[in-house]
N, C-alpha and C positions, 0 to 999 in steps of 0.2 A: 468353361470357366467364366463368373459374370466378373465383369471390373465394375468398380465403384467411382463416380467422380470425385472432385476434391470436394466437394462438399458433404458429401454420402461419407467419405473417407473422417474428415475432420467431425462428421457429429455419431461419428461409430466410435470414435475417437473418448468423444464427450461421453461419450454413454459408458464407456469401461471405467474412466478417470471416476465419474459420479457412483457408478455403480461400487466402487473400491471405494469409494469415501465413506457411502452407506453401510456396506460391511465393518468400516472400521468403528464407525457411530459417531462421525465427527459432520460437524455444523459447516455448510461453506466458508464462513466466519474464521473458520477455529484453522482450516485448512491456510485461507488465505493466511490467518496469521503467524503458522507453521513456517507456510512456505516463504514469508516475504512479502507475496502478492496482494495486491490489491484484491477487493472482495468481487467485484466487477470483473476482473483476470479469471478468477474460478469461473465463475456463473458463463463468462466467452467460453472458455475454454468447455465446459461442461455441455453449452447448446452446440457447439461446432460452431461458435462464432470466431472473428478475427480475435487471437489471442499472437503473442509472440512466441517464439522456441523458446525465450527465456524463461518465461511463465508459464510455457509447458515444463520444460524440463526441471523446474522447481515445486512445483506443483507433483511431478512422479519422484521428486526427493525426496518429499515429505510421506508422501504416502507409502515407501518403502518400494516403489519398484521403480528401480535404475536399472531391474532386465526389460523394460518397456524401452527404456533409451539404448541400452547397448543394443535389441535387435537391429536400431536404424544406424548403426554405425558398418562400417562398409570395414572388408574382410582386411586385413594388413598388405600392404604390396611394395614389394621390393620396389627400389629408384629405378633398379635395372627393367624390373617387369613393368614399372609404370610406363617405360620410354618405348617399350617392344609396344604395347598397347597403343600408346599415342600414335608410334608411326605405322599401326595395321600389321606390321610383318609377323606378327603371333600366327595369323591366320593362313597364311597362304600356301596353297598347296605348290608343288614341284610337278611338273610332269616325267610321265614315268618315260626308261631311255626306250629303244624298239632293240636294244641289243642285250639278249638272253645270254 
């Protein structure tokens, strides 16, 4: 399995956002102005430059895909399961007694 840095990450990133804008047949212009964003916001976000989460996630609003944002939203977790988790005891095994 190769990993990607955050930089590799964020202009992979860039390349799906752009690539979706061209299918749609929309101008970085037209995007930015969908979205809110500044036209400079698209063009970062689109090289894998510094862009905000806000200007991303406004930016995959416009373009209809909010399943880009939900994949990076973490599973639901009980209060109870979050605090098993903080304090490790999820994991731990028991040893077994020597009386069959």
């Amino acid at each position: 399995m190769e990993f990607l840095t955050v930089k590799e990450q964020l202009k992979q990133l860039g390349e799906h956002v752009r690539n979706h804008r061209l299918a749609m047949n929309i101008s970085q212009q037209e995007l930015a102005d969908r979205s809110g964003v500044s036209l400079k916001a698209v063009r970062n976000i689109e090289s894998g430059a510094n862009a905000t989460l806000e200007s991303f996630v406004s930016v995959c609003r416009s373009l209809r895909k909010t399943d880009w944002i939900a994949s990076l939203t973490p599973p639901e977790m009980s209060r109870d399961d979050f605090e098993r988790y903080m304090r490790g005891t999820e994991t731990k095994r028991k040893r077994a007694s020597r009386h069959v």
